[in-house]
BABA-431444 format. One line per 4 residues: number of its first residue (from 1); for each residue x, y, z of C-alpha. Coordinates in Angstrom, 1 decimal, always signed. Layout:
N
NUM> X Y Z; ...
// end
This chain:
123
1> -14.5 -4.3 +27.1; -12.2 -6.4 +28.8; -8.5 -7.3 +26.6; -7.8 -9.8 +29.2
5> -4.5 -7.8 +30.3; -3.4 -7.9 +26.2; -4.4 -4.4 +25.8; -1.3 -3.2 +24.7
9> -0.9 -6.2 +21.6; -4.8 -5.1 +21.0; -3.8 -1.1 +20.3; -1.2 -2.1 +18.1
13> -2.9 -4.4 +16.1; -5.7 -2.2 +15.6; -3.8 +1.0 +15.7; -1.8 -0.7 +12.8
17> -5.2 -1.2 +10.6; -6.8 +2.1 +11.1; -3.9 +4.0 +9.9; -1.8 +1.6 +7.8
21> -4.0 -0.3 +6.1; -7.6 +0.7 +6.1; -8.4 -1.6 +3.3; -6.7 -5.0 +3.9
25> -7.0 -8.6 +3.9; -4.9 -10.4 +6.5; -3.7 -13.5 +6.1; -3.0 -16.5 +9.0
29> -3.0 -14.2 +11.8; -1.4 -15.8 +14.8; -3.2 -15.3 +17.8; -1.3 -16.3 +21.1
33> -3.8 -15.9 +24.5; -6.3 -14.5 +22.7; -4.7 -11.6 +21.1; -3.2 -11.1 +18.1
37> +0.4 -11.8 +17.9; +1.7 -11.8 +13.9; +0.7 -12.7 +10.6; +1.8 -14.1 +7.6
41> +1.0 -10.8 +5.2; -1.6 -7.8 +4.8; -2.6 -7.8 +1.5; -3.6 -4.5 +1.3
45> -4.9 -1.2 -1.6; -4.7 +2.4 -0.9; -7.0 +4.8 -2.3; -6.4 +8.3 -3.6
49> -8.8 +11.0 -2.5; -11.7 +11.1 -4.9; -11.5 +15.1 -5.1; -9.0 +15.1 -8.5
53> -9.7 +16.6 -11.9; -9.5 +14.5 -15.0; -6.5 +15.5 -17.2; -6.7 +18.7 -19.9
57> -4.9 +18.4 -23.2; -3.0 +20.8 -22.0; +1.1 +19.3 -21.0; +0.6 +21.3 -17.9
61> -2.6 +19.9 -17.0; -1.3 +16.4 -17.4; +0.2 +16.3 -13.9; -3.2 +16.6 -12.0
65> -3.6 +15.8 -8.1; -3.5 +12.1 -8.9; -0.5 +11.7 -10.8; +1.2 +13.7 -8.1
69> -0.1 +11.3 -5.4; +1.4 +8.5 -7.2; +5.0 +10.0 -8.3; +5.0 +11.0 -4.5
73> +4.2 +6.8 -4.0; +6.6 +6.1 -6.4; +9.3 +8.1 -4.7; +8.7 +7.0 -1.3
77> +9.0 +3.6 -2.7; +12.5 +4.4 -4.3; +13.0 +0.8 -5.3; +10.8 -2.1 -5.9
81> +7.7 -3.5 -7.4; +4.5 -2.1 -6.8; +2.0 -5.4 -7.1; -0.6 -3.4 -9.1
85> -1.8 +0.1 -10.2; -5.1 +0.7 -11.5; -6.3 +3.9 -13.2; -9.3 +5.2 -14.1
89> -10.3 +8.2 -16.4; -6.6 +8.1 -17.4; -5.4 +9.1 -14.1; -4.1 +6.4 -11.1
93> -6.4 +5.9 -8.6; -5.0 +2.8 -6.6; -1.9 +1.1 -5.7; -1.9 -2.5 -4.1
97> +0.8 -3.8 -1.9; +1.6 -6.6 +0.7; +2.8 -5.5 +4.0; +5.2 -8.8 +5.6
101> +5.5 -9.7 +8.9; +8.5 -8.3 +9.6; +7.0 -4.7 +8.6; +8.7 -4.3 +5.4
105> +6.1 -3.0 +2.5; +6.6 -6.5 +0.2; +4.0 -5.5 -2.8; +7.5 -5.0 -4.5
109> +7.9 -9.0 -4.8; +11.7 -8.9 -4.2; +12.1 -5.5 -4.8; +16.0 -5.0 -5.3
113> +16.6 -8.4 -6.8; +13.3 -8.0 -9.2; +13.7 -7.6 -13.1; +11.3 -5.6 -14.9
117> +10.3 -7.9 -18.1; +9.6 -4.3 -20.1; +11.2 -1.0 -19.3; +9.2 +2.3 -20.1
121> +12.6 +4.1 -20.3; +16.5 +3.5 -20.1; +18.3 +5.3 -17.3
// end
């Protein structure tokens, strides 16, 4: 395939899909001599690995493979709003962000200038 000499904005871009964000929606990508060249945002949702157990009544079961994946999330986060979480079985299975322009993971909608409207515990 020919990249018309754009090969290296071409890796990049696709190279920033396949391991960023697999599952994605792009919006008003620029495209300057027929490659791409930026974009508005990446709407994007990761998946957890479909191998986890379903929570035991047990307290120590109650920390199974997903709830680890998304504390790790969470931490590597630190501060910000994730856009949305969904869970299933009990246990979180996806976490939806937006990805700017400038590279900065933006599913946190302000991030250290948001205020959460309900708190699930006082620091």
């Amino acid at each position: 395939m020919d990249f018309g000499g754009k090969e290296a904005a071409w890796t990049q871009f696709i190279n920033m899909i396949r391991e960023e964000c697999p599952h994605c929606q792009v919006e008003n990508l620029v495209v300057m001599d027929g490659a791409p060249w930026g974009y508005t945002y990446i709407d994007f949702t990761k998946v957890r690995p479909r191998e986890a157990q379903g929570v035991g009544p047990d307290p120590s079961d109650r920390l199974n493979s997903d709830w680890q994946w998304f504390i790790r999330e969470c931490q590597e986060l630190r501060d910000g709003i994730i856009a949305e979480v969904h869970f299933r079985d009990r246990n979180p299975i996806t976490i939806r962000g937006v990805k700017t322009a400038m590279g900065r993971i933006n599913g946190l909608l302000g991030g250290d200038k948001a205020k959460p409207r309900r708190a699930l515990a006082v620091a």
